[in-house]
N, C-alpha and C positions, 0 to 999 in steps of 0.2 A: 475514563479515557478509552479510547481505542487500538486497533492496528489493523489496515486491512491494507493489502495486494494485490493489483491486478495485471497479469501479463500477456503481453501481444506477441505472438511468435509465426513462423512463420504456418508451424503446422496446430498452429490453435492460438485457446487464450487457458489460463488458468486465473482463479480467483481462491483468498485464502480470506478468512476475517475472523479475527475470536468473537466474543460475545459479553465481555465483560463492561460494565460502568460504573460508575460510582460517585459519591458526593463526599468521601471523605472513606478513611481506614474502616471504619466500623458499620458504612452504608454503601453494601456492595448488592448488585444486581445485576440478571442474566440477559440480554434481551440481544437475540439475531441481529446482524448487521447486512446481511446478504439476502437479495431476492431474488427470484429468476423467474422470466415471466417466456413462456416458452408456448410457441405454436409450431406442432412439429410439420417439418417440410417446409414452411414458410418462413420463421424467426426463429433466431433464439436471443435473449438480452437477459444479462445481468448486473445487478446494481448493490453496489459497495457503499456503506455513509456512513462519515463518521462525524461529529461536534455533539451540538445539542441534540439529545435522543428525542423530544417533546418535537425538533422542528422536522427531522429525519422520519419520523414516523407520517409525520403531517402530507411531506412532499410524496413518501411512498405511496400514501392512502390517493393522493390529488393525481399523482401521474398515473394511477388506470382508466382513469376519465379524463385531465388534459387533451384541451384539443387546440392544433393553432389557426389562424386563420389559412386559407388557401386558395385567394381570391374566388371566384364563382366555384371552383369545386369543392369537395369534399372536404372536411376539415382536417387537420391531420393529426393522427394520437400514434399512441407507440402500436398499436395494431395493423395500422395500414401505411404506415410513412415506408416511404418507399429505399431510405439510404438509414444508416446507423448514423450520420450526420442529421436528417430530420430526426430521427428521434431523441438524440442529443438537445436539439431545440426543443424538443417537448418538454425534459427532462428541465431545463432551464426554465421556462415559462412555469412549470409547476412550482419550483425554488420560489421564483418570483412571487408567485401569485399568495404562498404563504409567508412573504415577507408582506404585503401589503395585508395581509390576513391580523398578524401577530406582529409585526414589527414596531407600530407603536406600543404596543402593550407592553412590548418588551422590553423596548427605550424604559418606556415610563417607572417600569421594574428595576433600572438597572444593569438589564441582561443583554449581552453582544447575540446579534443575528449571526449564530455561530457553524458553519455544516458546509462539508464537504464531500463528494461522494464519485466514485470510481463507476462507469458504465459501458461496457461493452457487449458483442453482439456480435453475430451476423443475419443481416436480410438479405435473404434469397440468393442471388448467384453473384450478388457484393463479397468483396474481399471481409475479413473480422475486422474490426474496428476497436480502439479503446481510446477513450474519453475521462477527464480529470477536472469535474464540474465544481465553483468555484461557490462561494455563498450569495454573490449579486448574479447568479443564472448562468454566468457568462463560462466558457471553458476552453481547453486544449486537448489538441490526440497528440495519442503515439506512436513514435515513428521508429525508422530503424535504430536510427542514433539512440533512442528512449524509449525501448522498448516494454517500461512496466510502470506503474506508479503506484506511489505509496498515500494515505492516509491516518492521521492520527498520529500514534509514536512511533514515527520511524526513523528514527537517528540509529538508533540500535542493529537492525534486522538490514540497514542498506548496504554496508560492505561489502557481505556474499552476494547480493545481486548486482552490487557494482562490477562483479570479479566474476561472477558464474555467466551470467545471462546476455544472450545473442541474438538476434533475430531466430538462427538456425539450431539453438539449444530444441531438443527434443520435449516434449512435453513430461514423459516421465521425470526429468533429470529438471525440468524449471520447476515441476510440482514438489520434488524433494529439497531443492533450494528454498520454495517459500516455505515451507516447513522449518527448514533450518532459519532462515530469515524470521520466521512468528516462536522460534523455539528462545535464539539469544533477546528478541525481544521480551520473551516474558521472563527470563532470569532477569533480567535488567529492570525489568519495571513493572510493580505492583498494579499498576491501573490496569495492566492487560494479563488476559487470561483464559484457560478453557473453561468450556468446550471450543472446538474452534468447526469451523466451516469449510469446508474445501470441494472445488468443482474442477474437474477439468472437461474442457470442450475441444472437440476436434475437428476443424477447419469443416467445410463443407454437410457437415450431418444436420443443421437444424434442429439437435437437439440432442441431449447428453442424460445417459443414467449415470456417469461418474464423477456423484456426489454423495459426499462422505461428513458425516460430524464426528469430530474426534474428540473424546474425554480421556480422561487423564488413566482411563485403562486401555485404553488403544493404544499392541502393542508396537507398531510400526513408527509411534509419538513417543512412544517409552525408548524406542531403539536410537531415534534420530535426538534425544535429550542423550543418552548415557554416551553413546558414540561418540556425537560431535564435540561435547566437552572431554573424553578421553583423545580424541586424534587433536585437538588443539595441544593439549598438556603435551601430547608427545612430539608436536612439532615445535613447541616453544623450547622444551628440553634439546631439541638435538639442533637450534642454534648457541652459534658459541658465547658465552660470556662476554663482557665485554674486557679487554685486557691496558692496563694504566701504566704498565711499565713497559720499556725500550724490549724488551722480548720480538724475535720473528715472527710473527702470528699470519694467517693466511688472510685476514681480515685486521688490518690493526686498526685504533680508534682516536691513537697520537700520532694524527696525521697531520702535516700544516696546510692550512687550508692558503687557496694563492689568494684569494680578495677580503678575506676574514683576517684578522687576529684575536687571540682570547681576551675575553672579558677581562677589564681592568680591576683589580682591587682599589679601594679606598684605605687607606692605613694611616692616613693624618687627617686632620681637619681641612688644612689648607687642599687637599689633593680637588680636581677633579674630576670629572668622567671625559670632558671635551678635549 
């Protein structure tokens, strides 16, 4: 399995992905989840996948050379498409194109056409853009209301970004979020793992040196693991207990609720619930 993050703000985008997969407890393996295909001054794009690693490498390898039609001009690939929305569609047609590649084989195997993949960018003097490509080619952006999206395991890691992240969140402060977002994912769940991957991009540059791979000696990884589980412990400590008898409490818990009553017991046979 997976975890990767991609967020749209307003003064950038950040991307976070571990690199872990596996086929069972005893059959674990490393392989990047994150590419970035970068022409400075002109583009910058990067691509998050997560499912089947066999169909994910495939689409990676097809989408440097994907071209779409473009009526009598040029054709269009992610080098020359002129919006992060065409190159979205390239991104899609390559999905596609290795579904038609491998999809029956895959049927015939037993195996779901399984892969999903996060892709953003900026061309040229276009605003950033991010994109949430789905396994039939097809996708969605992000917008203010949704500004990040998740692939792979992320029931874990979307709380803090449910509760931290804004359009106008700063980029330092979204980068330590998805951190903490890929930190409670991996106490949570064995399939994800480091090393992990981390970019951040900043609106207008066309190109970014601040990209980081973090191992489990990294110690900024090591600060945001021992922290974040010590200030949780201490926030869970200084809420009050909860209290069962007529006591004054500031918060009390034997409250009567106006459209509720409590749960009925059963104590005979005869009794019912209705």
């Amino acid at each position: 399995m997976t975890y990767c993050v991609g967020i749209r703000l307003n003064a950038g985008l950040v991307f976070l992905s571990d690199s872990r997969t596996n086929a069972g407890v005893d059959a674990i393996s490393t392989f990047r989840k994150m590419m970035v295909y970068e022409k400075p001054g002109d583009r910058f794009l990067t691509l998050l996948s997560a499912g089947n690693l066999s169909i994910s490498q495939s689409v990676r390898e097809i989408l440097q050379v994907e071209k779409l039609p473009n009526g009598d001009g040029e054709p269009i690939t992610i080098w020359n498409a002129t919006s992060m929305f065409d190159a979205a569609r390239v991104l899609g047609s390559a999905v596609r194109r290795v579904y038609e590649q491998d999809g029956p084989a895959l049927r015939a195997a037993g195996v779901d056409f399984n892969c999903s993949m996060i892709f953003g960018g900026q061309i040229g003097d276009e605003a950033t853009r991010l994109f949430l490509v789905y396994s039939a080619g097809n996708f969605i952006e992000a917008t203010r209301e949704t500004c990040f999206f998740q692939i792979g395991e992320s029931k874990y890691g979307k709380p803090i970004l449910d509760r931290v992240l804004t359009p106008t969140t700063p980029l330092a402060e979204a980068a330590k979020c998805a951190l903490v977002s890929m930190d409670s994912t991996i106490k949570s769940n064995l399939s994800v793992g480091l090393p992990l991957d981390l970019l951040v991009y900043e609106s207008g540059r066309l190109q970014s040196d601040k990209v980081i791979v973090i191992d489990d000696q990294n110690p900024y990884f090591q600060m945001i693991h021992s922290t974040w589980g010590q200030r949780l412990r201490e926030v869970f400590e200084g809420i009050d207990d909860p209290c069962w008898d007529s006591r004054e409490v500031d918060h009390p818990l034997m409250a009567q609720s106006e459209r509720y009553e409590p749960m009925r017991k059963i104590v005979r046979p005869e009794d019912r619930i209705v």
